[in-house]
N, C-alpha and C positions, 0 to 999 in steps of 0.2 A: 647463540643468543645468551648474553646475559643474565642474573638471575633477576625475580620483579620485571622483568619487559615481555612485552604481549603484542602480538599481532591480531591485527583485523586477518581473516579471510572471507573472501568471495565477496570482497569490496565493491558496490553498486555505485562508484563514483562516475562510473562510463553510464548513460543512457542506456536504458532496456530498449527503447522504445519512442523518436523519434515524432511529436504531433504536431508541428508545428509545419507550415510550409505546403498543406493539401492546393490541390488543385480545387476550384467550383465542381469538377464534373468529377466522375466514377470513375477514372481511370486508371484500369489495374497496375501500371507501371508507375503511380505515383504514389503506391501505399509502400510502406516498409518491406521488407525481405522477410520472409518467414524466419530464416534464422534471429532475426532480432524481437520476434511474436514474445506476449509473455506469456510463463506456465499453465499450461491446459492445453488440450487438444484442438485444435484447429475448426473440427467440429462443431464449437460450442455456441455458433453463431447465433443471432437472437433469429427467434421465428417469424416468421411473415406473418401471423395473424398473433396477432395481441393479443385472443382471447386465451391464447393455450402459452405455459412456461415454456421458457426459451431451451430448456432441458426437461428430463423426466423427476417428476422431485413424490415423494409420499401424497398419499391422501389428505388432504385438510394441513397442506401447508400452500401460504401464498407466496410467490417471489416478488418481491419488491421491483417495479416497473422498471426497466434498466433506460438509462437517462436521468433519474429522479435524483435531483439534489437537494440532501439533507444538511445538517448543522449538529458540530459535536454535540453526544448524549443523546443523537438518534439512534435507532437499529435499521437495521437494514437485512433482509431473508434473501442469499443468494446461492445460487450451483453455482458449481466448475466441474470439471474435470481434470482432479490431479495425475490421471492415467489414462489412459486410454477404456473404454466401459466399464470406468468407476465413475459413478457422479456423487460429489460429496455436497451438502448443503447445510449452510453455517445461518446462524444468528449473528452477525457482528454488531457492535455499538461501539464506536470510536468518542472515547470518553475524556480523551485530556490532549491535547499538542502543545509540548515542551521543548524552545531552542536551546540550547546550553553552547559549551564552549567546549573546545579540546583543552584546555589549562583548567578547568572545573572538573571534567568527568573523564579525561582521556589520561589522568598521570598513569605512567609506567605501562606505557602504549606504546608501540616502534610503528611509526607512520609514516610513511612518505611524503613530499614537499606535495604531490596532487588530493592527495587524501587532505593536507595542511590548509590546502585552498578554500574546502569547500569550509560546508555550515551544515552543523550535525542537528539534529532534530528525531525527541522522542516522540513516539505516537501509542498511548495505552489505550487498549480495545478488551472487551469483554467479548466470550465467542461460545455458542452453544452450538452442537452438534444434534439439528434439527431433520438428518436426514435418515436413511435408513445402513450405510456405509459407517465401517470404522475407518477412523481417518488420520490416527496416528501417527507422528511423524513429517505430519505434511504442511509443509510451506503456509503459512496463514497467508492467503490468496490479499493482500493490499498491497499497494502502493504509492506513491505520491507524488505531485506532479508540481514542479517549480516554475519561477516567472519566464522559464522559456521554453512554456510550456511541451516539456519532457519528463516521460513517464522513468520511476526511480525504484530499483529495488530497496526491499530490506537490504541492511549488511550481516554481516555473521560473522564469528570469533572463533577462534583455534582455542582459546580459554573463556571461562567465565566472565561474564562481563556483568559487574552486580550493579552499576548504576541502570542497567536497561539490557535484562539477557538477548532479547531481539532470538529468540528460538523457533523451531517451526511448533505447532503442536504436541500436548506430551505422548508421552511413548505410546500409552493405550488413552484414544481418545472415542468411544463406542456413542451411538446414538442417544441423547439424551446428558449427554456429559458437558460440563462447561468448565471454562477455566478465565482466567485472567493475562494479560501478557503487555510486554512492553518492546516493539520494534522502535531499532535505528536508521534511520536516512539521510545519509550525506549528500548534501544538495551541491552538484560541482560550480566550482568559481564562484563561493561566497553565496550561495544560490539562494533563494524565497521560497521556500514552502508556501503554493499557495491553495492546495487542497488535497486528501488523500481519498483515492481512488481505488474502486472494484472496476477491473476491468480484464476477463480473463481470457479476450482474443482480439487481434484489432478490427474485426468487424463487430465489438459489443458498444453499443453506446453506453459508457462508462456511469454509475451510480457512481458519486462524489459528497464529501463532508469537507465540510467549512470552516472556521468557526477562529475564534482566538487565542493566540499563539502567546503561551504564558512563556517569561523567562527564566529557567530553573531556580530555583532556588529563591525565588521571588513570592513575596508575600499574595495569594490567591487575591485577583482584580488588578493587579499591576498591569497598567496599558502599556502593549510594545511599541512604542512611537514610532515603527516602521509600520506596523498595522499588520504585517504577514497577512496570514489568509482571511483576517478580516475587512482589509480593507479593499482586498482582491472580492470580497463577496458578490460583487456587479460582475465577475467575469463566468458566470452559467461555470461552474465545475472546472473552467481551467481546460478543458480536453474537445474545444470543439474541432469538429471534422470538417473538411470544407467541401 
């Protein structure tokens, strides 16, 4: 590698996570493969009675009803399972959705022509550690789901990436600690961001934020005349099941 050239690693240009195409009925041979589940335990499935969290979470915290769709500069109180009987619960607030370009934010990047394909898009979220878990390290549980409709990891970098570190949580992150962060997602084949998504097993009906899709670097109210996730807002969250 040359000197100044940087790699992406663990490139989420491939689908996590496959929603589109359900059948009408339950049928278990038409969901996904577990191997293509995303991060959390299989477990984590929402409970049969709505009156009780779909996980164990502290005293005198509520979790946000899973299916509810909010609009950027909401919050949202969710569990996961970053492990197996750890259950961590986060504050998130998904505060800003920025598209940019690879020639704006990608110079002295080594990319591949499929990586080249897609359409990068920043997502900055505010996150408090509202549970009783330190959670350190760990994956900041969202995602985002594009016009065909498929669920999309963050990506991650082998180096620093200062226009948008896209990292998991900081090293020590203990109950009651908040931080600020800024994930990257490559939407493949030119793709639309048309919401981002909590959704930590594919039997959770997904919590989703909405909202309008500013162009980096663009004066704050600049309308994207594709509309992005704003114009997609009639579509319930983007992740319905069939």
């Amino acid at each position: 590698m040359t000197s100044g050239v940087h790699r992406l690693v663990g490139l989420s240009v491939v689908a996590v996570l496959a929603l589109s195409g359900c059948s009408g009925e339950d049928d278990p041979s038409s969901e996904p493969s577990a191997t293509a589940s995303v991060s959390g335990s299989a477990s984590a499935s929402v409970s049969a009675s709505p009156a009780e969290p779909y996980l164990p979470v502290p005293a005198g915290v509520t979790l946000t009803d899973p299916g509810t769709e909010l609009s950027v500069g909401d919050d949202a109180v969710v569990a996961f399972e970053p492990r197996q009987k750890k259950v961590g619960v986060l504050d998130i607030t998904v505060t800003k959705l920025e598209q940019t370009t690879f020639k704006k934010s990608f110079q002295g990047w080594k990319l591949d022509a499929t990586t080249r394909r897609s359409t990068p898009y920043f997502v900055q979220v505010r996150v408090e550690n509202v549970g009783d878990s330190e959670l350190g390290r760990t994956p900041i549980p969202l995602y985002v789901v594009d016009g065909n409709n498929t669920l999309i990891e963050a990506s991650t970098f082998a180096s620093t990436f200062r226009p948008c570190p896209s990292k998991p949580l900081p090293q020590e992150f203990a109950p009651g600690d908040r931080t600020k962060a800024c994930l990257v997602f490559l939407a493949p084949d030119q793709g639309e961001l048309t919401s981002v998504t909590f959704r930590p097993t594919q039997q959770f009906n997904p919590i989703t934020w909405i909202g309008e899709i500013e162009k980096l670097g663009e004066k704050k109210g600049t309308k994207d005349k594709k509309g992005g996730a704003k114009k997609n807002a009639q579509k319930k969250g983007g992740t319905k099941k069939g």
